[in-house]
N, C-alpha and C positions, 0 to 999 in steps of 0.2 A: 502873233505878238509873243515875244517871248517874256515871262515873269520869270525874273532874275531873284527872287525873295521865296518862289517857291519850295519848299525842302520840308525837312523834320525837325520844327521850331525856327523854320527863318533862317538857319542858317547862312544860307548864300548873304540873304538883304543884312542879316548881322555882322559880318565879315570883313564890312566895309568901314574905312575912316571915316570918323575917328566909330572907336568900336565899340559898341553900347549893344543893348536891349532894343529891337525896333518892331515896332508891329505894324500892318497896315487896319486899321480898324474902320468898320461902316458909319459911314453918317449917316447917310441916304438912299433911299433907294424908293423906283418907280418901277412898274410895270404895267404894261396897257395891251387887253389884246384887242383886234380888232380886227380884221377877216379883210373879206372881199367889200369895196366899196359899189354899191348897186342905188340908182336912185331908186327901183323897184321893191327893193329892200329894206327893211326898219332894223334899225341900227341893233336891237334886241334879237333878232332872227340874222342879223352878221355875226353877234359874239357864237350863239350857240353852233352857228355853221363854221364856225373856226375851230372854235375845240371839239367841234366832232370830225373835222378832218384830221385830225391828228391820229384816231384810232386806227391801228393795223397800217399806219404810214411811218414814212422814215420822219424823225424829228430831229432838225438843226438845232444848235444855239452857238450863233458866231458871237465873240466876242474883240471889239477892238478900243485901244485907246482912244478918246474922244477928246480928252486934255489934262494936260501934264500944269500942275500950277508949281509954287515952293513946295509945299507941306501937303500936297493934297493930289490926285488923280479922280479923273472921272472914265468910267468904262461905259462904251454903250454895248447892246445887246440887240441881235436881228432875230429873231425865232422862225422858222420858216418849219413848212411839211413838204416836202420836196421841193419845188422852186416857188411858194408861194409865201410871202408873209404875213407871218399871221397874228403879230405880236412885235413890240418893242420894248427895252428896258435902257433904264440908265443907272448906275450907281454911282455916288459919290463916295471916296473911301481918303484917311486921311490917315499920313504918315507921323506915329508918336514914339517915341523913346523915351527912355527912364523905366523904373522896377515897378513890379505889380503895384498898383496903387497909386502911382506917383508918378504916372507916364502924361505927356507933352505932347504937344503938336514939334514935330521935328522935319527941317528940310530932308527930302529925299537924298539919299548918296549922291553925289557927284559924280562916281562909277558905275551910280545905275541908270541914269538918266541919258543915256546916249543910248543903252539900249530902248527907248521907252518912245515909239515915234508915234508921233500922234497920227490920226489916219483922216484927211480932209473930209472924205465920205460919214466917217461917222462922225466928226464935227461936227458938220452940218444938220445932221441927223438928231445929233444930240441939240439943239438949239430948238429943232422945232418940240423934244420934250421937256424942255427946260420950258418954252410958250406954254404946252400942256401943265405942267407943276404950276408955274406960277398963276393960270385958271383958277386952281384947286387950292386956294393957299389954305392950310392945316389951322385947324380954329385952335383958339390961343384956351380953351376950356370948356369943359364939360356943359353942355347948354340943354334945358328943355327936358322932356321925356327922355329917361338914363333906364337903359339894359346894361345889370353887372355880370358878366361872365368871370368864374373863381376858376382857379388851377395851379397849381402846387408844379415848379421847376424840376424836373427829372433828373439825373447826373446826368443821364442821355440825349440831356436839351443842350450840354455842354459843349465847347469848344475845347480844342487843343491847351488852352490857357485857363482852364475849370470857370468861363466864365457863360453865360446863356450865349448862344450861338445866333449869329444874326438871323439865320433862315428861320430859327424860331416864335420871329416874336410876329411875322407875317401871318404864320402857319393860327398863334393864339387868335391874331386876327379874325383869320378866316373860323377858325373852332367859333365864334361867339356870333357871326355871320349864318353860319351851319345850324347851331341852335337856335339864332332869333326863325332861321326858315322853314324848319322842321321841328321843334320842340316850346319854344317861347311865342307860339302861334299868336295866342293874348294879345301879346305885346304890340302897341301902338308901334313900334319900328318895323313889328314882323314883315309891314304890308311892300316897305322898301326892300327887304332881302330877298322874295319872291324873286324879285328881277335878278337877273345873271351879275356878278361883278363884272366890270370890263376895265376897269382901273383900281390900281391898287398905289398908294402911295406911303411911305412909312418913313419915321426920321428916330435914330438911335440918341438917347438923351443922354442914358446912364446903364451903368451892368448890371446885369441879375446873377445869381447863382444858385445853386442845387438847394433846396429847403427852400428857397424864397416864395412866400405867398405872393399871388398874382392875383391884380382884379384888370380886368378888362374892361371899360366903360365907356358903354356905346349912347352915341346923341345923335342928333342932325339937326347940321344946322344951313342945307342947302336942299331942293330938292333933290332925290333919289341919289341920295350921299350920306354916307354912314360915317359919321367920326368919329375916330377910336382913341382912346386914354388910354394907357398900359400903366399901373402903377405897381410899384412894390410895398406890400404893406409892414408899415409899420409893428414891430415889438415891445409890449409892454416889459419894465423894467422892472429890479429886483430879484434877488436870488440869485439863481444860479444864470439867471438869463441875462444879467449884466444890465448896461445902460438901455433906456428905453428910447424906441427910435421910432422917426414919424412915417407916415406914409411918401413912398418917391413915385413922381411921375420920372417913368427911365423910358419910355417910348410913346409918340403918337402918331397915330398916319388918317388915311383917310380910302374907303372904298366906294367908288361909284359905278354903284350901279344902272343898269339899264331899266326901264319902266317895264315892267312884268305883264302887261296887256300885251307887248308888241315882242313878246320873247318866245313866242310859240314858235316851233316851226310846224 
């Protein structure tokens, strides 16, 4: 598939009439790995035999359009280790124009959308994780037993456009995932991390930036399901620090994991 917006600031996608500012930015995003189907097999001992075929083998990740809406695209994702699949993804991403700060949902160019052909195969494909997302719907708030995971926005968490970079905020995810499994042992949720992730789901609210305080805040409110709060915390006001501002929820998702009994291999 060719991306026509690819370049050094968008160019190409900026180029186009009428001629504005254009980003494509994430809404959403899924990914689910999942191995070899076996009835002999517990669904825990498929994830870890998937990601351990990947080691010292050649790793895929096709990418095709799955569908072209006004303002918006969705891409799916096939993950394979040689001809086997071992994973799927889909992302939602949405076309906005206008200046830092003040950017819009904006129809896609005219000139770009004839290059932009959707691919039946991964249509289809994509439907059946659209079935899986909608399973998983993202709880609307922090519920029950709360693990906070803290971290401080890097310049190097940045995008091209100095704002928190999508792949980051999966990554904080998993960081608070990692310490409920290995360091927050204590913790009433530890007992759910133990098991392997095997679905990850995540939706972009609002932007972070370099200095921004970050809490991560983990519940569940499903069995062996973690859901995640990303918020930006708020600054107290006066002085030099200006206006005083509240805490932002800018991301939530959700990881499901697999029951850690049946995760051995």
């Amino acid at each position: 598939m060719k991306l026509p917006w690819v370049g050094n600031g968008y160019v190409a996608f900026e180029a186009h009439e009428p001629k504005m500012q254009r980003r494509l930015v994430m809404r959403s995003q899924y990914v689910k790995l999942h191995g070899g189907e076996t009835e002999s097999t517990s669904s825990g001992k498929r994830v870890m035999q998937a990601a351990a075929s990947a080691v010292d083998n050649d790793f895929t990740a096709t990418c095709q359009l799955s569908k072209l809406g006004r303002t918006s695209l969705d891409l799916f994702y096939d993950l394979k280790v040689g001809n086997s699949t071992i994973g799927t993804g889909l992302s939602a991403m949405v076309c906005v124009a206008g200046e830092t700060g003040a950017r819009r949902p904006d129809p896609v160019p005219e000139a770009v959308r004839p290059s932009l052909v959707e691919s039946a195969a991964a249509n289809a494909a994509r439907a059946d994780s659209v079935a899986v997302m909608e399973g998983f719907p993202l709880a609307a708030e922090v519920v029950g037993d709360t693990y906070v995971y803290k971290t401080t926005v890097r310049y190097s968490d940045e995008d091209m456009n100095l704002h928190l970079h999508h792949v980051q905020t999966p990554k904080y995810f998993e960081d608070a995932y990692m310490t409920l499994k290995y360091a927050a042992t204590d913790h009433p949720l530890s007992a759910i991390a133990q098991g392997p992730v095997h679905t990850i789901l995540c939706e972009y609210l609002a932007e972070g930036a370099a200095g921004d305080e970050i809490e991560v805040r983990v519940s569940s409110s499903l069995p062996n399901t973690l859901d995640v709060h990303m918020f930006k915390m708020g600054r107290p006001g006066g002085g030099h620090a200006g206006e005083a501002t509240e805490d932002a929820l800018i991301g939530r998702g959700r990881m499901v994991c697999t029951d850690s009994s049946s995760a051995k291999l």
